[in-house]
C-alpha positions in Angstrom: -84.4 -87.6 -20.5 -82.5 -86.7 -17.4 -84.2 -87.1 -14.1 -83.1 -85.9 -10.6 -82.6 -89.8 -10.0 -80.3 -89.9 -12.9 -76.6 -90.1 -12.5 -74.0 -87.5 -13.8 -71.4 -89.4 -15.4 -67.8 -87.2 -15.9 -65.4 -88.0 -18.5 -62.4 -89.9 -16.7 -59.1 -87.2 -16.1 -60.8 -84.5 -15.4 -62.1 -83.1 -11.9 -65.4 -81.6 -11.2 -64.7 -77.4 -11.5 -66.3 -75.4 -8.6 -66.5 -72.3 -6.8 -64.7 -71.5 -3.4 -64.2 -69.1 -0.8 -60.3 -69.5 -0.4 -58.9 -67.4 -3.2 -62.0 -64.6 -2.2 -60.4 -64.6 1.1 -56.8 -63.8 -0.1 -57.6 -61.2 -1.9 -59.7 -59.7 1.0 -57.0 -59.9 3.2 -54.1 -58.4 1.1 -56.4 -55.5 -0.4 -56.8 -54.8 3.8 -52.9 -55.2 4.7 -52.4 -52.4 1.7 -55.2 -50.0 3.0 -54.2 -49.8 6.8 -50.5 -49.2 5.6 -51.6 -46.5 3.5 -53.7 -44.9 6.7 -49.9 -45.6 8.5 -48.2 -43.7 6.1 -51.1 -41.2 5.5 -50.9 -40.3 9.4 -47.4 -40.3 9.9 -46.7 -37.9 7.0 -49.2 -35.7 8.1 -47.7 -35.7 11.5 -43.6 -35.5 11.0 -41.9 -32.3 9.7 -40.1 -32.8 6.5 -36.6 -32.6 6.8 -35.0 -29.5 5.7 -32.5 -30.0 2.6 -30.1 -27.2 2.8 -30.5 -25.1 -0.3 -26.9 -24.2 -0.3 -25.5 -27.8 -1.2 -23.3 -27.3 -4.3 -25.3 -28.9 -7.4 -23.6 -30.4 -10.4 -22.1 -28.7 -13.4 -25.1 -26.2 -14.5 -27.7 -27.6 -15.5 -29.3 -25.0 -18.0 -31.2 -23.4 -14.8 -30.1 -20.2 -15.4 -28.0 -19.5 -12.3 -31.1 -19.9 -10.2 -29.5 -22.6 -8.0 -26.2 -21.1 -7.5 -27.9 -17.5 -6.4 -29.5 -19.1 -3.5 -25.7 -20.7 -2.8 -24.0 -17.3 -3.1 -27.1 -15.8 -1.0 -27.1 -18.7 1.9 -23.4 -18.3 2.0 -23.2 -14.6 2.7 -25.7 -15.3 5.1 -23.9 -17.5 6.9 -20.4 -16.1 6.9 -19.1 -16.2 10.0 -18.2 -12.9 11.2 -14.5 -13.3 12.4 -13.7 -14.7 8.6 -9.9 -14.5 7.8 -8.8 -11.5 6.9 -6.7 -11.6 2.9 -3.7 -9.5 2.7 -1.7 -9.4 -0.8 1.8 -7.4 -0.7 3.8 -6.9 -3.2 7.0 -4.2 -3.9 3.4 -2.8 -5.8 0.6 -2.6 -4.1 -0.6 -3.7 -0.7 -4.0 -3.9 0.1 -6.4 -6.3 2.2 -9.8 -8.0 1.2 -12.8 -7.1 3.8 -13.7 -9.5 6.7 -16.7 -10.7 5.6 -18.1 -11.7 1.9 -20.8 -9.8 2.3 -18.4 -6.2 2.5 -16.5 -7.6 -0.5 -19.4 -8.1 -3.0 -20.7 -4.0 -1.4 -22.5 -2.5 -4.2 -20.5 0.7 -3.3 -16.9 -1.1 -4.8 -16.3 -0.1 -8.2 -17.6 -1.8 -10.9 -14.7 -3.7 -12.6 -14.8 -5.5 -9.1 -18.0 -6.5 -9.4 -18.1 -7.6 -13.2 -15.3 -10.6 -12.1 -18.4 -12.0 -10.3 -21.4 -12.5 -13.0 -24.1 -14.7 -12.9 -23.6 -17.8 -15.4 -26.3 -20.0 -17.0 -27.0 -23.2 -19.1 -23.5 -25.4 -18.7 -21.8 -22.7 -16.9 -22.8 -23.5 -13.5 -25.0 -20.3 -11.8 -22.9 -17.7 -10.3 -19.1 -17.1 -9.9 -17.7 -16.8 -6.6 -15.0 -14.5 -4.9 -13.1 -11.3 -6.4 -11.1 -12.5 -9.5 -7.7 -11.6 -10.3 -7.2 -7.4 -12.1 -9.2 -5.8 -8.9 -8.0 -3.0 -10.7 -4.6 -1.3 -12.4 -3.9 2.0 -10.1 -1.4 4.8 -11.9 1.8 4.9 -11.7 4.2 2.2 -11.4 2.5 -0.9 -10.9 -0.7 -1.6 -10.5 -2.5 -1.5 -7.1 -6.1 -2.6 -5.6 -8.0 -0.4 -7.8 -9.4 0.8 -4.3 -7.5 3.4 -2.7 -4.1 5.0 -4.4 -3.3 1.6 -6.2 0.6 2.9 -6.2 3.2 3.0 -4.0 2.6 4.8 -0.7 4.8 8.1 -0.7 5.4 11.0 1.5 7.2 14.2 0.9 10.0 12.3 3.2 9.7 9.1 1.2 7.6 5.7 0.3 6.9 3.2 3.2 8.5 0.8 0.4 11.2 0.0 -0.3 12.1 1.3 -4.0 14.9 0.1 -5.7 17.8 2.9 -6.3 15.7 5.3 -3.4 17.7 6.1 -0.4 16.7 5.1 2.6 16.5 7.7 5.8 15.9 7.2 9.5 14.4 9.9 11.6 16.1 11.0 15.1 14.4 13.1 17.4 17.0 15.1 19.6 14.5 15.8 22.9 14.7 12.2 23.8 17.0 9.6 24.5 17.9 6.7 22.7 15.3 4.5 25.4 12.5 7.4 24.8 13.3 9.3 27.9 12.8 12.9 27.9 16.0 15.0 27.5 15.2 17.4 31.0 17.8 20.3 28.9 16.8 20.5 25.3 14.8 23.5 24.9 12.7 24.1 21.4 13.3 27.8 21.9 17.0 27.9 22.1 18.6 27.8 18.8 21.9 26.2 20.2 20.5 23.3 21.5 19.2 22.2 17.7 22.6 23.4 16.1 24.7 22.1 19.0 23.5 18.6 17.5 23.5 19.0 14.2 27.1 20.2 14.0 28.5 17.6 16.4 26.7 15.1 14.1 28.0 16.9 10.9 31.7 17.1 12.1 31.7 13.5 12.5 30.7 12.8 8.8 27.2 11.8 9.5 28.7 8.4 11.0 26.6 5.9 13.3 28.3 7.0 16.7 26.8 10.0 16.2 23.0 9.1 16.6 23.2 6.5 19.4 22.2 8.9 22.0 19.1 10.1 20.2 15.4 8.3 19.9 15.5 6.8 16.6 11.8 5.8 14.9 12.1 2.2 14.2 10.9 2.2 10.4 12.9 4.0 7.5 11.5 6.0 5.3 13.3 5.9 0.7 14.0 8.8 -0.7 13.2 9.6 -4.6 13.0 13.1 -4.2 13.1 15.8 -1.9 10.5 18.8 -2.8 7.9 19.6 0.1 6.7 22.9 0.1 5.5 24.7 3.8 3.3 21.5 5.8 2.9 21.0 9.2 6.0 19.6 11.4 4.1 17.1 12.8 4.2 15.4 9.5 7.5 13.9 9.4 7.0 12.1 13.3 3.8 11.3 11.4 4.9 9.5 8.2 7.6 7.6 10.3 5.3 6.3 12.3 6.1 7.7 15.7 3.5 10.8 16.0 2.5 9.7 19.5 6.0 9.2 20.7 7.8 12.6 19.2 6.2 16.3 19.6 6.9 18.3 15.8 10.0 19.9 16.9 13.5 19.5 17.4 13.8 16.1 14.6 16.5 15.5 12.3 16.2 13.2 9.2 19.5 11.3 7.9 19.1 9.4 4.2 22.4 7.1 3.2 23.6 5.4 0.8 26.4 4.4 -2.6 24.9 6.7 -5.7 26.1 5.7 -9.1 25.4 7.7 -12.2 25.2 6.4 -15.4 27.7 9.3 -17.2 30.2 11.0 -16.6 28.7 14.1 -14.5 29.4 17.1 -12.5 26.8 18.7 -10.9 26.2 21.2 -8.0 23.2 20.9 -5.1 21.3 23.8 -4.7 18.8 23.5 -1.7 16.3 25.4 1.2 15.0 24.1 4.2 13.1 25.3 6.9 14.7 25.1 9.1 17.9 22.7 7.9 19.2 21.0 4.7 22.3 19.8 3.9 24.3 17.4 1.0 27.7 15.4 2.2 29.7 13.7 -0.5 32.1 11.5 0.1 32.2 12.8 3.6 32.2 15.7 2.7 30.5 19.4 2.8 29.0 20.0 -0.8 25.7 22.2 0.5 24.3 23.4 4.1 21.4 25.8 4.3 19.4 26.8 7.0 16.1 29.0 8.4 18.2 32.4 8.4 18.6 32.8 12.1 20.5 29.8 12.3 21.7 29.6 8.9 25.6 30.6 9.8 26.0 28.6 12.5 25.1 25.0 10.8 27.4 26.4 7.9 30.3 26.7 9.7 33.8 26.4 8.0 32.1 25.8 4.7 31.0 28.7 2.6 28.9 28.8 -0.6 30.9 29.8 -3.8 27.8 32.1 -4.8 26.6 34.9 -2.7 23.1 33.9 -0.6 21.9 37.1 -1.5 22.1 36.6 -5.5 20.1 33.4 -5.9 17.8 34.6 -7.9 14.6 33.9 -5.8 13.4 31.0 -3.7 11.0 27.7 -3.6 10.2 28.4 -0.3 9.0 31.9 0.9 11.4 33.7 3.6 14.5 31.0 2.9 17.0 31.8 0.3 18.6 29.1 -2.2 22.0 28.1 -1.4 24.2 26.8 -4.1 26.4 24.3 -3.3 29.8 22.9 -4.5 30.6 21.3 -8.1 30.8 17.6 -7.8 32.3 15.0 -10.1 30.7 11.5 -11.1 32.8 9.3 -12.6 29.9 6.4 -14.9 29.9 3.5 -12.5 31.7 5.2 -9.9 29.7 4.3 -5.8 29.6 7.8 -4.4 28.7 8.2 -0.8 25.9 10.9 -0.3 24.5 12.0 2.9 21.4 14.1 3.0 19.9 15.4 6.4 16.9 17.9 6.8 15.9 18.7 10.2 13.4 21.2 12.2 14.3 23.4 14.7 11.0 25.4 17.0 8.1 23.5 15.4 5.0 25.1 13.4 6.0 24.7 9.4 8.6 23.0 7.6 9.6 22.7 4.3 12.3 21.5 1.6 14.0 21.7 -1.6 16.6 19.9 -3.1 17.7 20.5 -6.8 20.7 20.1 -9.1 22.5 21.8 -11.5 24.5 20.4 -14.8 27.8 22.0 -15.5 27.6 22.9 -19.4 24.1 22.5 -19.9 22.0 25.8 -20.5 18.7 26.2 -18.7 15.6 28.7 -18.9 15.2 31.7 -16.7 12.1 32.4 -14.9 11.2 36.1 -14.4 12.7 36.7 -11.5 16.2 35.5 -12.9 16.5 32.2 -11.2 17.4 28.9 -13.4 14.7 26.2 -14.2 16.9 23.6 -12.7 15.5 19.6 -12.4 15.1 18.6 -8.4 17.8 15.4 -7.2 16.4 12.5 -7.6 17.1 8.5 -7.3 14.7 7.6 -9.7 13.2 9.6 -13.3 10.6 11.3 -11.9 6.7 9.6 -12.4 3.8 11.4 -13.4 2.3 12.0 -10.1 5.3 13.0 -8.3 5.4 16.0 -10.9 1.9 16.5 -10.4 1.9 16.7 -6.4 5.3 19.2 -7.3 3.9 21.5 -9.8 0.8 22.0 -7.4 2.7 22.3 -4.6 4.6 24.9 -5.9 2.6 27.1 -8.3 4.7 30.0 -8.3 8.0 27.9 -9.3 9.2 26.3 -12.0 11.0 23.3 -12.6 13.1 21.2 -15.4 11.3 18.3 -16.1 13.2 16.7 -19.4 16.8 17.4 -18.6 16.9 15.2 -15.2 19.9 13.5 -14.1 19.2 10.6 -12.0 21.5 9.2 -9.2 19.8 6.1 -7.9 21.5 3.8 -4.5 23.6 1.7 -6.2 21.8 -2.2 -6.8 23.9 -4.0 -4.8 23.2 -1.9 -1.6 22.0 -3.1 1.0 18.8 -1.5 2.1 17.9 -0.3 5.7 19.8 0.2 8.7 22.6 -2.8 7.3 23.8 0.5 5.0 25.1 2.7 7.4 28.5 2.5 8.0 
């Protein structure tokens, strides 16, 4: 029997287990550290903005999201395109063109299609959108391929391409009312016929050489010749294509296209050619063709004379202007011939030319009103859109379109200004 007297007796090793406050406190204390930095946190969260995280940071390699991502890239990126952007220019002997200033003009709904389809969206391990205009923008026709916006070949005038064109002839454009500084000539006057074929005989007596067009305005950019055919335009569109419309009035011009022809055959042909108001063909320095508007038609002639009556021709490209057929040339096969070809315009208004050739031995088809189907001169065989400007140009003419010699600058010509002698 145990009485309150009695003594406990432990079992030696072992200490008496009880129950304290320290550990209780602990815990009380570290449970309280936790919840105020939980308020600290809570509070300050509520209080500071969230950083923004651009949305236009490039992710990784695609992750299956369906192009998601990279369409808010594309889309922030247009967005912030800055508006002076570099401008892309491409030039080739093929096709010159420029991309737009900012991306957002070069993804325009308005481009055509095959532009737009180089840009898809992508998805799964592709990697969202594609960016920029991939390469094909388009295949333009003719030769070459071009932009797919605009033309997409060669840029061409009735005076020549802008280009230069292997085998064309180059031509520079004179204008006789100014000097060779652009000062106004005080004498020339438009309406008096010598003053236009005072000129053009002084520079046709000297065989079309250099000396001869120092003292006029020259238009700093030539012009290469494939083909002359132009029917009745406005004058002011030669001073336009070269590029010096605001410095020359449409009257009183002169073009001069030079250069080493070869043929590929043995050849003789004869020009025959109209011009309102001048044409001519020099070869080898030589007279081989002149014609002119008929009030001034003798006079640029001069000493030479067509073998064939003007009268007889047979009808005429150009309404009001007779053909004029020229000399019989040889071309030897591999042979440099030097040809000089000048058209000019006297008064202003309309101007217009022709230039063709004729094959000795070769038989060609009539056209009702007795005149030859005869193939134009040209440097180059003749593309499907030049014949198509041509025949629409002239409706009421014909012309040979398989039997076409061709007579390009020879290769090893140098192009430009360096080619005059």
């Amino acid at each position: 029997m145990i009485t309150d007297e009695s003594s406990i007796e432990f079992q030696s090793g072992k200490k008496p287990r009880r129950i304290g406050w320290g550990a209780f406190s602990i815990s009380v204390l570290v449970h309280a550290i936790f919840i105020l930095l939980a308020i600290f946190y809570f509070f300050t969260w509520i209080e500071t903005p969230k950083e923004k995280v651009p949305d236009f940071v490039p992710g990784g390699g695609g992750g299956g999201n369906k192009g998601t991502t990279a369409s808010k890239i594309q889309t922030r990126a247009r967005a912030m395109a800055p508006a002076t952007a570099r401008k892309i220019v491409s030039q080739s002997t093929t096709a010159t063109f420029s991309l737009p200033d900012s991306s957002e003009q070069v993804m325009d709904s308005g481009l055509p299609s095959t532009m737009m389809a180089s840009s898809g969206e992508g998805g799964g391990a592709g990697g969202g959108k594609g960016g920029g205009i991939g390469t094909g923008v388009g295949t333009g026709t003719g030769p070459g391929s071009g932009p797919g916006v605009g033309r997409g070949f060669i840029d061409t005038s009735p005076f020549g391409s802008k280009q230069e064109v292997a085998g064309a002839l180059p031509g520079r454009f004179y204008d006789f009312k100014q000097t060779r500084q652009g000062k106004t000539v005080e004498d020339y006057d438009t309406a008096n016929r010598e003053h236009f074929t005072e000129r053009v005989n002084d520079i046709q007596k000297s065989d079309f050489r250099p000396s001869a067009f120092k003292k006029f305005f020259e238009a700093p950019d030539p012009l290469y010749l494939s083909q002359i055919a132009s029917s009745l335009t406005d004058a002011g569109s030669a001073p336009k294509y070269f590029n010096v419309a605001d410095k020359v009035k449409p009257s009183g011009w002169l073009i001069h296209y030079h250069g080493n022809v070869v043929s590929d055959r043995d050849i003789t042909v004869r020009f025959l050619g109209v011009g309102d108001d001048y044409i001519s063909v020099f070869v080898k320095g030589k007279p081989r063709m002149i014609n002119g508007w008929p009030d001034i038609r003798e006079t640029v002639m001069g000493r030479w004379k067509p073998d064939e009556p003007v009268e007889s021709s047979g009808g005429t490209p150009l309404t009001g202007c007779p053909l004029v057929t020229g000399d019989w040339v040889k071309f030897r096969k591999g042979e440099k011939v030097e040809l000089d070809i000048a058209i000019g315009e006297r008064p202003g208004g309309k101007v217009g030319f022709v230039l063709m050739v004729e094959e000795k031995g070769v038989e060609y088809r009539t056209m009702s009103n007795g005149a030859k189907v005869l193939p134009l001169f040209t440097t180059e065989p003749i593309s499907e859109q030049a014949r198509t400007r041509i025949t629409k140009e002239f409706p009421h003419w014909e012309f040979e379109w398989e039997k076409v010699p061709v007579f390009p600058s020879s290769k090893d010509e140098k192009m430009g200004t360096d080619i005059f002698r």
